[in-house]
C-alpha positions in Angstrom: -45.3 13.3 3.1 -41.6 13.5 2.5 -39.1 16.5 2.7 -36.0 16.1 0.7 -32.9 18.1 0.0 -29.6 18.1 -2.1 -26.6 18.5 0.6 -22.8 18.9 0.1 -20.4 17.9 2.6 -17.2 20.5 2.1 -14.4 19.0 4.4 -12.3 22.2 6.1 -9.6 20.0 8.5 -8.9 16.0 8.5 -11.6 14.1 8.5 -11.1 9.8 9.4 -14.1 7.7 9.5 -12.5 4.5 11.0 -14.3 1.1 9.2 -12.1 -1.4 11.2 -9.3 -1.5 8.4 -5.4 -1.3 7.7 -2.9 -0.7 4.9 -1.3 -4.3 5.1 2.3 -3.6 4.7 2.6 -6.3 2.4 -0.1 -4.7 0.2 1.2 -1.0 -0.8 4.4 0.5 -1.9 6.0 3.7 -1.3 7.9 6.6 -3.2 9.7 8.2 -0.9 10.4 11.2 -3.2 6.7 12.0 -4.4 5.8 11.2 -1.0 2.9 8.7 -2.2 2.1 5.2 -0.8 0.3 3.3 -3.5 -1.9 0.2 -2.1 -2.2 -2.7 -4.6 -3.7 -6.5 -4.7 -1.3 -9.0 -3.9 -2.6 -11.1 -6.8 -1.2 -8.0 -9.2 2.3 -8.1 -7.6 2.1 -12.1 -8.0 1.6 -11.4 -11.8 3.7 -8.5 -12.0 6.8 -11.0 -11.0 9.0 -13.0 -13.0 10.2 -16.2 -12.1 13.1 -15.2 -10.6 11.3 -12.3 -8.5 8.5 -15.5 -7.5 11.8 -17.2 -6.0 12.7 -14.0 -3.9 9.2 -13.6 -2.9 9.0 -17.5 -1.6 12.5 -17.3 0.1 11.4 -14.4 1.9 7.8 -15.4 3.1 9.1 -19.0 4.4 11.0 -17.3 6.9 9.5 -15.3 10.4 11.3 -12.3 9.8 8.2 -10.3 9.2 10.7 -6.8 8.7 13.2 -9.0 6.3 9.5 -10.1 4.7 8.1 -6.7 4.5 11.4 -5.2 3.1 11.7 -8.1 -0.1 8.0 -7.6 -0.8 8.7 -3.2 -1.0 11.4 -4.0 -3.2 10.0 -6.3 -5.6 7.1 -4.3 -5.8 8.7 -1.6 -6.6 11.0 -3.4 -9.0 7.8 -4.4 -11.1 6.2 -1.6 -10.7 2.8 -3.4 -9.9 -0.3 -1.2 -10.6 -1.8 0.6 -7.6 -5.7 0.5 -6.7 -5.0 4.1 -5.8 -2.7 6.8 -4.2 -2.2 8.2 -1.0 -0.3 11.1 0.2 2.3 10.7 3.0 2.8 13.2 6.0 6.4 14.5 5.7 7.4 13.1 9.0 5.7 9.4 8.3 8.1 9.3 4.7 11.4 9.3 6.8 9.4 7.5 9.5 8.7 5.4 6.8 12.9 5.0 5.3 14.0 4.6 9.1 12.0 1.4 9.0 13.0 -0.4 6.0 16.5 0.0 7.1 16.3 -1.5 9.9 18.6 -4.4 10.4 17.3 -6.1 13.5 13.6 -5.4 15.3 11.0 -6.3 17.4 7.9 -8.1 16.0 5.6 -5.6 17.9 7.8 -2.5 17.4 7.3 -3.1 13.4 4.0 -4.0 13.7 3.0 -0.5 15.4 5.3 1.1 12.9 3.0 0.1 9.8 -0.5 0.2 11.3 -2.4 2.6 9.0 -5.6 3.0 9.5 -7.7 3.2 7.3 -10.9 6.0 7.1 -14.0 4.5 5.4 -14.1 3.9 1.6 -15.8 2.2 -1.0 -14.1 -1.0 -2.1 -15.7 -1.0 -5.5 -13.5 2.3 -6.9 -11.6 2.2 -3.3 -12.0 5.6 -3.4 -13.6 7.4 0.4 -17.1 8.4 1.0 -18.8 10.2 4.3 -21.4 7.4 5.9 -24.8 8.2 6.7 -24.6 7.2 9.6 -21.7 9.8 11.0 -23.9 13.0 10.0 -27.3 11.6 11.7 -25.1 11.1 14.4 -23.9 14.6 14.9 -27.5 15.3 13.7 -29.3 13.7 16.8 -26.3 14.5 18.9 -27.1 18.5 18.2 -31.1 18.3 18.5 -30.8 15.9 21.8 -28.7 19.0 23.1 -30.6 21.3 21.9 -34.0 19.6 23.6 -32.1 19.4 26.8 -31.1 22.9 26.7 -28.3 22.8 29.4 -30.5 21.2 32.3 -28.2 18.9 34.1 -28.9 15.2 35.2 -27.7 14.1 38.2 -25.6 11.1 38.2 -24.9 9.5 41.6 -23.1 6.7 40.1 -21.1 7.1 37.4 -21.2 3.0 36.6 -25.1 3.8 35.6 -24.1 6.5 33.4 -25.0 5.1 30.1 -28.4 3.5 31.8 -29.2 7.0 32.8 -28.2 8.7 29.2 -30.8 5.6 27.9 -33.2 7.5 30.0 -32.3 10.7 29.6 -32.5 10.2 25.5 -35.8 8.6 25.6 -37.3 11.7 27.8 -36.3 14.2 25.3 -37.4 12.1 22.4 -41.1 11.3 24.2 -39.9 7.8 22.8 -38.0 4.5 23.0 -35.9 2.7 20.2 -38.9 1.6 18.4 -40.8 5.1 19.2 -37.2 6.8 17.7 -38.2 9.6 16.0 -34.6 10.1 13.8 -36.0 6.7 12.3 -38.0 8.8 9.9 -34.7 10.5 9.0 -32.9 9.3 6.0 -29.1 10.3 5.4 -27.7 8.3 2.7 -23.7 7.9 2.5 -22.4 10.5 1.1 -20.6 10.2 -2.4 -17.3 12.6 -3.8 -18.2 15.2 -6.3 -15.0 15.1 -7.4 -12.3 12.3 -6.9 -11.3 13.1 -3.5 -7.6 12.9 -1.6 -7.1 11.3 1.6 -3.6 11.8 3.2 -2.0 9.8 6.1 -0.9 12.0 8.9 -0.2 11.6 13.0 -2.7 12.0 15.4 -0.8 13.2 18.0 -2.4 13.9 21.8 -1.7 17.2 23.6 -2.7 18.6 26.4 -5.4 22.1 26.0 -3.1 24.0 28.3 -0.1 22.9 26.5 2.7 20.0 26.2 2.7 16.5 25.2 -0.6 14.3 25.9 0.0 11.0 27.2 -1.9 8.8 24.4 0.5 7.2 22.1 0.8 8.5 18.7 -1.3 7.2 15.7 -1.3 7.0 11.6 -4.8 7.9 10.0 -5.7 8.1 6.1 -8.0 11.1 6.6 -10.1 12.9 3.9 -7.7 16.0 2.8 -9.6 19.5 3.2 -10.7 20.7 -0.5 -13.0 17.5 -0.8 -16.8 17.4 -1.5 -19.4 15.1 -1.0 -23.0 15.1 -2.0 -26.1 13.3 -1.0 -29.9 13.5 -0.8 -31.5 14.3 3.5 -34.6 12.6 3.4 -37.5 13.2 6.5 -40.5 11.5 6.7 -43.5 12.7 8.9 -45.0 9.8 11.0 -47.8 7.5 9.9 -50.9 8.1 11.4 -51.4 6.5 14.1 -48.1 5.8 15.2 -46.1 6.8 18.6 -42.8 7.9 17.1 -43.4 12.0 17.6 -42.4 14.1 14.4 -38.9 15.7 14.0 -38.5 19.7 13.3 -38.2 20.3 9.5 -34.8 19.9 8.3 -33.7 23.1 8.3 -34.4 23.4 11.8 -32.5 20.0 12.4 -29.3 21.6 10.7 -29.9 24.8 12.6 -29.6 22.6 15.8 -26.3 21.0 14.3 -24.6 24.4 13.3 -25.4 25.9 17.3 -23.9 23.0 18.7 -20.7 22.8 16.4 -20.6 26.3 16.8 -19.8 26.3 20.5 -17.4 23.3 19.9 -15.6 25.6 17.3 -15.2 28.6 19.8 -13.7 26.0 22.1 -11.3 24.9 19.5 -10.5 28.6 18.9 -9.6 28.8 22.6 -7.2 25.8 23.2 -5.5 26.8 19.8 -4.8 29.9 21.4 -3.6 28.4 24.6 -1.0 26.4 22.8 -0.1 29.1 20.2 -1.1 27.2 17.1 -2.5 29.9 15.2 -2.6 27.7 12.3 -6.2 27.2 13.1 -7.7 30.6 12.5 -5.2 31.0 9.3 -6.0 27.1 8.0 -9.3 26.2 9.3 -10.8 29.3 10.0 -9.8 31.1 6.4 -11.6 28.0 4.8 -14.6 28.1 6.9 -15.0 32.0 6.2 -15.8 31.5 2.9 -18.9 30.4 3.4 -19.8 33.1 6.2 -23.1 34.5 4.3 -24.3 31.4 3.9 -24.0 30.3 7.6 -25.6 33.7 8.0 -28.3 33.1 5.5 -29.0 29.4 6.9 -27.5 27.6 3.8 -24.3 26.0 5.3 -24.1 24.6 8.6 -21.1 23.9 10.6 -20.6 20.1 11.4 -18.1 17.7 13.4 -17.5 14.1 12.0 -15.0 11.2 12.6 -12.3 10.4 15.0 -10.9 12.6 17.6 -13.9 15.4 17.6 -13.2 15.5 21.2 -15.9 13.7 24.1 -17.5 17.6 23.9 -18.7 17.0 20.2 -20.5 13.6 21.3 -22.4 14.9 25.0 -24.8 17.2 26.0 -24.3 20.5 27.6 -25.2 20.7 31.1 -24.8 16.5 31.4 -21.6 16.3 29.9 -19.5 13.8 32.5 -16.1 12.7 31.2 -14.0 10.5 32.6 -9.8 11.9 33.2 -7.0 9.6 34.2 -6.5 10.3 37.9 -9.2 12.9 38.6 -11.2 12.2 41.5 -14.4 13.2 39.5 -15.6 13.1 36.0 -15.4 16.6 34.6 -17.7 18.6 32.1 -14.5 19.0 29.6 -11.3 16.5 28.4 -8.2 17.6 29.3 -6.5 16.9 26.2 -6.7 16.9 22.4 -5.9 14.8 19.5 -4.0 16.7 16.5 -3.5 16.1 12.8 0.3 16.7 12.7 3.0 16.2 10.0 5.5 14.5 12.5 5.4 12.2 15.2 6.8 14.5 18.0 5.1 17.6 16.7 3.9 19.7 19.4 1.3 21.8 17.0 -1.4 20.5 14.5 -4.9 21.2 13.5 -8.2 19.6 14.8 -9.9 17.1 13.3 -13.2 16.6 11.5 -14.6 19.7 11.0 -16.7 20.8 8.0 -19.6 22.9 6.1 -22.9 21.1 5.2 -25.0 23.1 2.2 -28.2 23.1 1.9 -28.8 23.3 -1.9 -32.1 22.8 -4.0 -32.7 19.2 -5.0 -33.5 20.3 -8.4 -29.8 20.7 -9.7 -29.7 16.7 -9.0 -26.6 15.3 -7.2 -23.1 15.4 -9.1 -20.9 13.0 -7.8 -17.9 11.2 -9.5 -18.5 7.9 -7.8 -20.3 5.9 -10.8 -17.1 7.5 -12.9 -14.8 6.1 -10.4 -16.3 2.7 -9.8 -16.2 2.5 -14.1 -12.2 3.7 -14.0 -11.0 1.4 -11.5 -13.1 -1.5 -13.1 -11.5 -0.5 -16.5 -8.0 0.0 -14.5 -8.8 -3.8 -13.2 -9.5 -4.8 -16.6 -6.3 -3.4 -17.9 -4.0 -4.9 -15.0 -5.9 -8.5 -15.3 -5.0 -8.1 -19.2 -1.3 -7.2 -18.7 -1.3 -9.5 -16.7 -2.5 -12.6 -18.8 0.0 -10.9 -22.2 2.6 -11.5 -19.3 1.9 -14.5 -18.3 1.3 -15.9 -22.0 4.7 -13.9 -22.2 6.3 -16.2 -19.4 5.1 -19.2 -21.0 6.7 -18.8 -24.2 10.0 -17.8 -22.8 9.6 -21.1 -20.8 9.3 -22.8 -23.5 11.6 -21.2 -25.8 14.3 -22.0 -22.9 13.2 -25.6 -22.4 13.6 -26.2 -26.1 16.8 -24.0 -25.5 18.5 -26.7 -23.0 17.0 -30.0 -25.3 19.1 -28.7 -27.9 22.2 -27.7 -26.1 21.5 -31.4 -24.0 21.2 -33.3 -27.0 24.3 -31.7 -28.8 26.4 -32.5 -25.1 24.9 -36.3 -25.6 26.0 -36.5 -28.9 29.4 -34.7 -28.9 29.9 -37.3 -25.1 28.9 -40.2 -27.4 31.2 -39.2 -30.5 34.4 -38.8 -27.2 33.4 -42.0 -25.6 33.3 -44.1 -29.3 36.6 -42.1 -30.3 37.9 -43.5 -26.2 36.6 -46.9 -26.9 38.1 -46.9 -30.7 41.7 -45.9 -29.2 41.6 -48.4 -26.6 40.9 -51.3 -28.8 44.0 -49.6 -30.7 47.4 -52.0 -31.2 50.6 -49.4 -29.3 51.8 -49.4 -32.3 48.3 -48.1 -34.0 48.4 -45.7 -31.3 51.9 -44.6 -32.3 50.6 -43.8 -35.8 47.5 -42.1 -34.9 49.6 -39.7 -32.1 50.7 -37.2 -34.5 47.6 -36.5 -36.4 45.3 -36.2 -33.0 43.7 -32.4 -33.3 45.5 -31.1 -30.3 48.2 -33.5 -30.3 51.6 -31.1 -28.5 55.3 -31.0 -30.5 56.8 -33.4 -27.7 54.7 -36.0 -28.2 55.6 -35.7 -31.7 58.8 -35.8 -30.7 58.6 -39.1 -28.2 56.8 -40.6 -31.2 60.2 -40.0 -33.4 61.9 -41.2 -30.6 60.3 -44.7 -31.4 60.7 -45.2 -34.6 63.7 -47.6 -34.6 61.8 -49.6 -32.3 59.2 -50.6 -34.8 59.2 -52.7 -37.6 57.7 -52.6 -40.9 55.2 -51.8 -42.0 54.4 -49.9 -38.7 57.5 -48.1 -38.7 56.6 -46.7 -42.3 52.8 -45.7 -41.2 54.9 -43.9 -38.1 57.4 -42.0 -40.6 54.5 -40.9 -43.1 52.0 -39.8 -40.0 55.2 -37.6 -38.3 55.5 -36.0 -41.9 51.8 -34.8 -42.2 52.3 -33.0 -39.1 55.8 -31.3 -40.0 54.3 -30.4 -43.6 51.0 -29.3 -41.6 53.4 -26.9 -39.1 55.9 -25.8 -41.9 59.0 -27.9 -40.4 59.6 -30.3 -43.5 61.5 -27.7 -45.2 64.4 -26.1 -43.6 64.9 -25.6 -39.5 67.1 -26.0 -37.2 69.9 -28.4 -38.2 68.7 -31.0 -35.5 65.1 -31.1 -37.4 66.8 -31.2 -40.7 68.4 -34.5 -38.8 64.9 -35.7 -38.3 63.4 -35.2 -41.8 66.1 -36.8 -43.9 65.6 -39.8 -41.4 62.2 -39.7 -42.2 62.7 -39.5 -45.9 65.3 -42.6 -45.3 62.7 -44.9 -44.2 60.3 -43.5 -46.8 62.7 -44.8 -49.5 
């Protein structure tokens, strides 16, 4: 027999998932202004370009200069506008984080490097849009129920490099079972899906100590899963063939009551160190959110839960055994020192923890509404549409090719023939007599008054008939320039010599 219900995951503070991945800087764009970083295939910015953006792009990625690299690629992006896969808001403190970077004139490969790794929390690369894996809330799941089987007994550890031999053992006492006797193998928690399309932000994770000041971790950049988000799935538990070892689990109600006790204390702890370090935004933020579903909680409908990243070692051991190792203590200790912050700067010195959020328990009846199958068809469609503009761009390209290479055949073959028509009219002038040449001077199209002039000057050195061809040529050009009638009285001189040898 099987036991199934409908639950809905409502996120209340950041939530990352980690699944090993980065926003390659060379694979997203950013708008400052709207504060957005928009991821996008490379293969789309490739067909976004023209040929003279392809150029940049090659110049830039031939080089080592991974800023000078990372710089040309943000700009010709941006310059093309190539489609993004999605959109992520940017932590106010990242943006000029962010502008500080690209400006950068000199740098050191590792330095930029750190500056862009953003990690990313776990998504679905189909609709690349985030989801909640099964496998984080059956963690917290068997997490709760293993503490809550213990029920505070402590374990002795004599030496702390056995430690996870003896949680093996301890594990496998309170579950009457080993890893093929688990019992949580009969519970099914499927990844959970968005209800509606979800927002992740990127933000600092920033370590401080619980009693105040500046942790010693080194900052970090996480997408996490923006509070306001919901995710649905279908709990499945199965009870245990007969026959087998594995021992049945408690009902799931039970199971989540188990999960809602043990966040519960890790909430009240939060509650504390926000207090120690005056960051009252957690009762405002956090705790205003998670009020709202105070009769629920109270009826045993909702159930507090702590997923993801920086939950703190408290939300992943068992009271009574908990043994966590500090930096320079003498001897594990039943709490961390410290605490990691989603902050909107860097150097912020307050934040809000991470992870936290209400599961519902709702009938399975209603069916499960998420937006994934929607979102999956968009960003296929979206795909579609980009691979299409692209191809009408590319046919676009090709035309104007060969529009221009028809372009430069024309204006090559007009240069050939206008050189051809200079180098016959140069051949045909230097097979010329000097006194052909003489003739021909004055009716050349950009033939200057003084060598008309030193072509006059000649005449009484030729004889006839050359020195008739010479007269009637120099009169052409005086009746051509409107000096064979009247002038000076030194070129009324020169046309009654002309008419002289005329006759």
């Amino acid at each position: 027999m099987m036991q199934s219900v409908r639950i809905r995951l409502n996120v209340m503070s950041p939530i990352h998932i980690g699944c090993g991945e980065v926003y390659e800087p060379t694979s997203f764009r950013v708008d400052s202004d709207k504060g957005k970083l928009y991821p996008f295939d490379p293969i789309d910015l490739i067909d976004s370009l023209d040929e003279s953006g392809r150029k940049a792009l090659d110049t830039a990625s031939s080089g080592d200069n991974l800023l000078t690299i990372i710089q040309e690629i943000a700009r010709l992006a941006d310059v093309a506008k190539v489609p993004s896969l999605s959109s992520v808001d940017m932590a106010t403190g990242l943006r000029k984080h962010y502008d500080t970077v690209m400006k950068m004139s000199t740098y050191k490969k590792e330095e930029v490097i750190n500056q862009f790794t953003l990690e990313r929390t776990a998504y679905n690369p189909n609709g690349a849009f985030p989801y909640i894996p099964g496998s984080s809330i059956k963690g917290a799941i068997r997490t709760a129920y293993l503490n809550f089987k213990n029920g505070g007994q402590p374990c002795q550890i004599d030496d702390m490099r056995k430690i996870n031999q003896v949680s093996k053992e301890l594990e496998k006492h309170l579950l009457n079972g080993s890893f093929e006797d688990d019992p949580f193998r009969l519970l099914k928690v499927p990844d959970l899906l968005p209800v509606e399309p979800p927002s992740t932000r990127l933000i600092y994770a920033v370590n401080m100590r619980k009693k105040g000041g500046a942790g010693k971790g080194p900052f970090q950049i996480l997408e996490t899963i923006a509070h306001g988000s919901v995710f649905e799935g279908v709990l499945s538990l199965s009870q245990p063939p007969k026959g087998a070892k594995v021992k049945p689990l408690p009902a799931i109600k039970d199971l989540l009551l188990c999960l809602n006790s043990f966040c519960l204390d890790r909430y009240q702890e939060d509650k504390e160190v926000m207090a120690a370090i005056n960051a009252d935004s957690f009762t405002k933020e956090i705790g205003g959110r998670i009020v709202k579903f105070k009769n629920a909680i109270q009826e045993k409908t909702a159930f507090l839960v702590r997923l993801g990243r920086h939950c703190g070692a408290e939300s992943h051991t068992f009271d009574g055994v908990r043994k966590i190792k500090i930096l320079k203590a003498p001897e594990p200790q039943s709490s961390a020192t410290t605490i990691w912050l989603a902050a909107e700067d860097k150097k912020a010195d307050k934040g809000v923890p991470f992870g936290w959020a209400v599961l519902e328990m709702l009938p399975l009846d209603c069916g499960v509404a998420v937006c994934s199958d929607h979102l999956r068809t968009e960003r296929a469609a979206e795909a579609e549409a980009r691979r299409a503009e692209a191809s009408l761009k590319a046919e676009a390209e090709a035309k104007r090719k060969v529009a221009e290479e028809d372009r430069l055949q024309r204006v090559t073959e007009k240069k050939r023939q206008i050189e051809e028509k200079e180098s016959r009219q140069r051949a045909e002038w230097e097979s010329l007599s000097e006194e052909e040449r003489l003739i021909r001077t004055p009716a050349l199209p950009n033939v200057t008054e003084q060598q008309v002039v030193d072509c006059f000057n000649k005449l009484d050195s030729l004889s006839s008939p050359h020195k008739e061809k010479l007269a009637g040529s120099i009169k052409q050009y005086y009746i051509i320039t409107g000096k064979w009638e009247g002038g000076s009285k030194k070129q009324i001189e020169k046309v009654k010599k002309l008419k002289t040898i005329l006759g």
